[in-house]
C-alpha positions as CSV (number, residue, x, y, z in Angstrom):
1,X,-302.0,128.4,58.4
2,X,-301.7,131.3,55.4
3,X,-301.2,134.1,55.9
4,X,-303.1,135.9,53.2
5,X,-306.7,134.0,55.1
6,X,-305.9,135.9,58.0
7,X,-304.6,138.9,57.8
8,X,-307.6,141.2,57.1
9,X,-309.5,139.7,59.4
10,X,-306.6,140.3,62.1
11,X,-306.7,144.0,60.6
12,X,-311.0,144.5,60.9
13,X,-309.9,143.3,64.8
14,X,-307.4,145.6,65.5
15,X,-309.4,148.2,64.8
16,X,-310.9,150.4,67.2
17,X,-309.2,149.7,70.5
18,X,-308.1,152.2,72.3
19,X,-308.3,152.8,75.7
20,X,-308.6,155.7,78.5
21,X,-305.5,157.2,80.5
22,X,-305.8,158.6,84.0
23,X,-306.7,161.4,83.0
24,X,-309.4,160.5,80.8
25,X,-307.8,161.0,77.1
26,X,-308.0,158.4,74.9
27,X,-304.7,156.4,74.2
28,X,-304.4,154.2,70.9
29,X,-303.0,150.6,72.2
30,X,-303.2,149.2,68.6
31,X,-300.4,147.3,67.7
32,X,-298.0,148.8,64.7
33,X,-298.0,146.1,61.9
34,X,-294.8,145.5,60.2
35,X,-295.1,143.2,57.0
36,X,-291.6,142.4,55.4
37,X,-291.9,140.0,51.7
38,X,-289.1,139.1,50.1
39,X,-288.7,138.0,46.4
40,X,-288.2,134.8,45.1
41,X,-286.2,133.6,47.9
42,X,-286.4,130.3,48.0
43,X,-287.3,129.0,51.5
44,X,-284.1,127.0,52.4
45,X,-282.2,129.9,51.4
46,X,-282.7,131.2,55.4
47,X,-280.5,130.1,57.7
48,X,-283.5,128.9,59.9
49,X,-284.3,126.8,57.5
50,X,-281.1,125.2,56.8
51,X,-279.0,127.6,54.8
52,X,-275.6,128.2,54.9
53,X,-276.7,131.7,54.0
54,X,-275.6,133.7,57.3
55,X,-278.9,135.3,58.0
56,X,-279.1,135.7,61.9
57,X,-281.6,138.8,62.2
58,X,-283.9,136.8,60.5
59,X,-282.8,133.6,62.6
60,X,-283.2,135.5,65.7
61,X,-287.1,136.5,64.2
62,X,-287.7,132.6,63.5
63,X,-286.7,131.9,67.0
64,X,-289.5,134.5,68.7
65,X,-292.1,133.4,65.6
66,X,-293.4,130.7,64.2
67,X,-292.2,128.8,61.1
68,X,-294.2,127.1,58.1
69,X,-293.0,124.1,57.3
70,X,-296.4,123.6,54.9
71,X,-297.1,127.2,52.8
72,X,-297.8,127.6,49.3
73,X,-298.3,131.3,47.3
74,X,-299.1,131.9,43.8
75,X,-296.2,130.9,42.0
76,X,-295.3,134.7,40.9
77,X,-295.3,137.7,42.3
78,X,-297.7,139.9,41.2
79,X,-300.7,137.5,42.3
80,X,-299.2,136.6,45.2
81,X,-299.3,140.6,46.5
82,X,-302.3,140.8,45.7
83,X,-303.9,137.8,47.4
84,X,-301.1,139.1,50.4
85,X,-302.6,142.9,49.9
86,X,-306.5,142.1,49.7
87,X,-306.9,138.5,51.8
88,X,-308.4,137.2,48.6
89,X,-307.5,135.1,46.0
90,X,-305.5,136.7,43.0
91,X,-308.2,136.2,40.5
92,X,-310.9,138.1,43.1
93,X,-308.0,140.6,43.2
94,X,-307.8,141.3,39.5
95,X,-304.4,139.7,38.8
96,X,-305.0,135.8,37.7
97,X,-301.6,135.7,36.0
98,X,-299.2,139.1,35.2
99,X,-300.0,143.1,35.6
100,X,-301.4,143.2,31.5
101,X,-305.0,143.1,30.8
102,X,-305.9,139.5,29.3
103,X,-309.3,141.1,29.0
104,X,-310.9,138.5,31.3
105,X,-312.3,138.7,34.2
106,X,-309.8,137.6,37.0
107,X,-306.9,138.5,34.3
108,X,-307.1,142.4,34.1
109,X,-303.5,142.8,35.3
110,X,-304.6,145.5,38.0
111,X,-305.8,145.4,41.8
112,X,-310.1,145.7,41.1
113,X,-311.7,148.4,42.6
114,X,-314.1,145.3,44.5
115,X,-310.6,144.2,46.3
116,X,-309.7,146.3,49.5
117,X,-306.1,146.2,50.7
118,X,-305.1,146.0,54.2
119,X,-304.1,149.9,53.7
120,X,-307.5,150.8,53.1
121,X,-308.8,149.3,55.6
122,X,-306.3,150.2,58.1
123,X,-305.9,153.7,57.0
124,X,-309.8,154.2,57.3
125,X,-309.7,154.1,60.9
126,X,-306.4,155.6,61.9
127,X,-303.8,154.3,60.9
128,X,-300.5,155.6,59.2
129,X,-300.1,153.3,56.0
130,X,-296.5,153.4,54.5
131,X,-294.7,151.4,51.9
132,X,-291.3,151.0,50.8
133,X,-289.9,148.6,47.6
134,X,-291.5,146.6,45.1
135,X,-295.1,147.4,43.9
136,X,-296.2,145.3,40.8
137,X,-299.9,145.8,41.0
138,X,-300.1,148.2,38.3
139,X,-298.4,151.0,37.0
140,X,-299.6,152.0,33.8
141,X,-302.3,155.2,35.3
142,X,-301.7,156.8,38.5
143,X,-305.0,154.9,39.8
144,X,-303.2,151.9,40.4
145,X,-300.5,153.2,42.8
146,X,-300.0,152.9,46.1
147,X,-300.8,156.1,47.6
148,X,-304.4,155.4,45.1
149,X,-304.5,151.9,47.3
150,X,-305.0,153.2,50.8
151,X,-301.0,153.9,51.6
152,X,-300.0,157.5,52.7
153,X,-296.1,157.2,51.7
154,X,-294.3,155.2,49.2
155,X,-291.1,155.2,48.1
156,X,-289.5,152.3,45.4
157,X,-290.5,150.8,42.4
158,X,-293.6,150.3,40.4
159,X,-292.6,147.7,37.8
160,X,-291.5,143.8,38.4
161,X,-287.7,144.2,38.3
162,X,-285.3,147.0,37.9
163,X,-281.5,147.6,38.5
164,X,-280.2,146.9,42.1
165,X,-277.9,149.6,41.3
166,X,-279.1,152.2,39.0
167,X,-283.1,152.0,38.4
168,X,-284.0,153.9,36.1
169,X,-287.0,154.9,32.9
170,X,-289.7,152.5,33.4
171,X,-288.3,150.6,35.7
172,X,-287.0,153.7,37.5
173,X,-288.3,154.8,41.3
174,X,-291.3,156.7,42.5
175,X,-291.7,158.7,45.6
176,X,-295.3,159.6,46.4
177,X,-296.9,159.9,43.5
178,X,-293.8,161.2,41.2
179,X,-291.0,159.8,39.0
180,X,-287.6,160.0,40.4
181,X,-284.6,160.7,38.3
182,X,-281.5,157.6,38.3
183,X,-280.2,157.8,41.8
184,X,-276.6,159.3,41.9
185,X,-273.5,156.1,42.7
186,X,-273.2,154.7,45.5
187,X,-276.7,153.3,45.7
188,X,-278.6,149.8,46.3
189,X,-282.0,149.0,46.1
190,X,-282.3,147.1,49.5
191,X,-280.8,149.6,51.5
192,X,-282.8,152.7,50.3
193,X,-286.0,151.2,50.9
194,X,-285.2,150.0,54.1
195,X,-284.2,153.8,55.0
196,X,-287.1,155.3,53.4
197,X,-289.3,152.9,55.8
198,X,-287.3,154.0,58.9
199,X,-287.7,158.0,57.6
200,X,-291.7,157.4,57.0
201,X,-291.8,156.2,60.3
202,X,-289.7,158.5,61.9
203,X,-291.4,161.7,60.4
204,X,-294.5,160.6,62.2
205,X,-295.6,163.0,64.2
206,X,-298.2,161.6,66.7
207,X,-298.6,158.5,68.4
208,X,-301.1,156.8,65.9
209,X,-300.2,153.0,64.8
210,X,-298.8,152.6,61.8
211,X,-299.1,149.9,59.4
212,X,-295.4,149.3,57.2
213,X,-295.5,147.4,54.2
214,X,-291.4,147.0,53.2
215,X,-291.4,144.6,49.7
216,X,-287.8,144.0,48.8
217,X,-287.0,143.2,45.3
218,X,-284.1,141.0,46.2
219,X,-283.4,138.7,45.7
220,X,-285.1,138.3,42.6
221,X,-283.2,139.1,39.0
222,X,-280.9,141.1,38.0
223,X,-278.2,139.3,40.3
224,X,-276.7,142.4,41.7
225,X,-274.8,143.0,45.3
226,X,-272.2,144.9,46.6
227,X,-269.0,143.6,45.9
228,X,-267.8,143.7,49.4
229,X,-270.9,141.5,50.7
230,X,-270.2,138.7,47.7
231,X,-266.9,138.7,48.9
232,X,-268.4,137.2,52.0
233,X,-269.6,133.6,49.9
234,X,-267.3,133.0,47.0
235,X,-264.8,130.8,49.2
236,X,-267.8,128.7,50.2
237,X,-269.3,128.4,47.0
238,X,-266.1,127.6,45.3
239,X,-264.1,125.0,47.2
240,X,-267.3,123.0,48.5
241,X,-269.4,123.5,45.2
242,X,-273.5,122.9,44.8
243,X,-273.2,119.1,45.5
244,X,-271.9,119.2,48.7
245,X,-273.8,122.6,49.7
246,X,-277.2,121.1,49.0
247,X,-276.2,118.1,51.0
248,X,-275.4,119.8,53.6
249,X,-278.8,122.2,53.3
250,X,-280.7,118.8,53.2
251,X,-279.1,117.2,56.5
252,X,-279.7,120.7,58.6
253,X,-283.4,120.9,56.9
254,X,-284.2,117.3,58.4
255,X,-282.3,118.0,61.7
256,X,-284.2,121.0,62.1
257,X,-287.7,119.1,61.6
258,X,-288.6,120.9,58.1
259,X,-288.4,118.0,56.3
260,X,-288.6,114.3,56.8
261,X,-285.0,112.5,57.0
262,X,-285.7,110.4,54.2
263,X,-286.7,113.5,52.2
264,X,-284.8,112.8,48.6
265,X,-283.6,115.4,45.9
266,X,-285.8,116.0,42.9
267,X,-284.0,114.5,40.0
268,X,-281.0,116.9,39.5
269,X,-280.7,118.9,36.4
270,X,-277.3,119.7,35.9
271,X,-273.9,118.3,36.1
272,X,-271.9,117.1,39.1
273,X,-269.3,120.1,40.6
274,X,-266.4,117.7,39.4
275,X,-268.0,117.7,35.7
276,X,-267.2,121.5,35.2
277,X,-263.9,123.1,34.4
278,X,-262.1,125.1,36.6
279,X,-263.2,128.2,34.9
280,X,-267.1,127.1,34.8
281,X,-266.3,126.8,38.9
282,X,-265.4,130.2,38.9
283,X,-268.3,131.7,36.9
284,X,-271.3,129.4,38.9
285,X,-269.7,129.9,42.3
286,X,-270.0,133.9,41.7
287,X,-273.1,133.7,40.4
288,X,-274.4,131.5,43.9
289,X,-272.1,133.9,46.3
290,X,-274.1,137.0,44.4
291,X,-277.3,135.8,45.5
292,X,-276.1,134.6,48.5
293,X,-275.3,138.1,48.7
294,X,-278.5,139.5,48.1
295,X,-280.2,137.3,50.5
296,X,-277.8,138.3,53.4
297,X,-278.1,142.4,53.0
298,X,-282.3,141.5,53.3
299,X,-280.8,140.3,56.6
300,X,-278.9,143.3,57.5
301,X,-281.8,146.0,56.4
302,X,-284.0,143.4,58.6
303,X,-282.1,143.8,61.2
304,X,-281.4,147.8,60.7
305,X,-285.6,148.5,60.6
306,X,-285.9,145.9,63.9
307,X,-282.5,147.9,65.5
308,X,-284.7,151.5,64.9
309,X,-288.1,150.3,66.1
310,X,-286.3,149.0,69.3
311,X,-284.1,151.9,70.0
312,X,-287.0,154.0,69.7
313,X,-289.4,152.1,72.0
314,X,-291.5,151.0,69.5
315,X,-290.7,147.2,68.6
316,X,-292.5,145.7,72.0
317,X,-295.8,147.1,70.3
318,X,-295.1,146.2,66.4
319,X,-296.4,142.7,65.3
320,X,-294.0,141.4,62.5
């Protein structure tokens, strides 16, 4: 089943129930929605789907939820948020390929004005829209932002990429509908939008649904993580090296049912671990334990937003 075929429909159903207290008042039993997209993590890279990754919060999500073993996107992320956004298909949407106008229809590089997003919908008949992280539907005109889109907050980024640790000019950060200086050391891209998503929903002051859109960046390019979580990986990167570790990723991917046993490898591209100096061992094992790293502090804002929404008796009524 996609995703992006369902999800406005589930949205049009949603709306309008409520239902009557005792005392006659109306009470809004509308689930919150919680939407969490990663970028271009590559689906093994999840320890529920064979990873050596340690990514339990999102383990612990797979377990309660259902997992695809058959899903396909767009190939790249601007169509693929769109077609997520709208329930269409990126060239209805208005982004066939990248966020610059081809001057073709289904190529404008923009969300069309005949696409709705979920947030309009949503936000039309009551609910709070928020979003927090990575945009990428348009950025060149203030009509093509979020709060333009149907979301009442955003905070993060409007571009493709930017620095994990220093965004900044046009790939810099956006709060609302304004330009934000470079953030002042220590900061991290995945941790401040998971804590701008826990402080829209937290300065909500009535009981409304809300509808959460949190779009990390990671772990897409630049590879940047905090030194003390890639720390974490480079022992395991370095003494088993990427032979053995997508070996092992293959036999836990077939016990687990993802794939068939006698799945093979697409023809390999590189050279064997042994093949590479000592020195090259250092360099590509950092490089793997940095995403690694990226991909586990997903996990630990995952699990941060999931920690708030329980503690605060909302999580029984949030679809994720």
């Amino acid at each position: 089943m996609n995703s992006k075929a369902f999800l406005l429909p589930a949205a049009l159903m949603i709306a309008g129930n409520s239902v009557a207290n005792s005392k006659g008042k109306k009470t809004d039993k509308r689930p919150n929605i919680l939407v969490i997209l990663a970028d271009d993590l590559g689906y093994s890279d999840l320890g529920c789907y064979g990873s050596e990754i340690h990514t339990p919060n999102l383990d612990k999500l797979a377990q309660q939820g259902v997992r695809f073993n058959h899903f396909y996107n767009a190939s790249r992320s601007c169509p693929t948020r769109a077609s997520l956004l709208t329930g269409l298909y990126q060239h209805q949407a208005g982004i066939g390929r990248m966020t610059f106008d081809d001057n073709l229809p289904g190529y404008r590089g923009t969300l069309s004005r005949n696409a709705v997003t979920i947030a309009e919908v949503l936000k039309e008949d009551g609910y709070h829209t928020y979003m927090a992280g990575k945009w990428h539907l348009g950025m060149h005109g203030e009509e093509k932002w979020p709060l333009q889109r149907g979301f009442e907050r955003f905070y993060g980024i409007l571009a493709g990429a930017c620095s994990y640790l220093r965004p900044s000019g046009g790939r810099g950060l956006t709060l609302d509908n304004t330009k934000l200086p470079e953030p002042e050391a220590p900061y991290y891209t995945t941790d401040a939008f998971t804590d701008y998503a826990i402080r829209f929903v937290d300065e909500q002051k009535d009981d409304k649904p809300f509808f959460l859109y949190l779009a990390f960046n990671a772990p897409h390019w630049p590879l940047q993580a905090k030194e003390e979580d890639i720390q974490k990986f480079t022992k395991i990167y370095r003494e088993k090296g990427w032979d053995e570790i997508r070996e092992a990723r293959r036999k836990r991917m077939a016990k687990l049912g993802i794939i068939d046993s006698n799945t093979e490898f697409a023809e390999w591209e590189n050279r064997k671990w042994d093949e590479l100096t000592e020195k090259e061992k250092d360099e590509v094992a950092y490089r793997m334990a940095v995403y690694a790293a990226q991909v586990h502090c997903v996990d630990y804002n995952v699990g941060k937003l999931l920690d708030y929404l329980k503690k605060n008796h909302k999580l029984d009524n949030t679809l994720v």
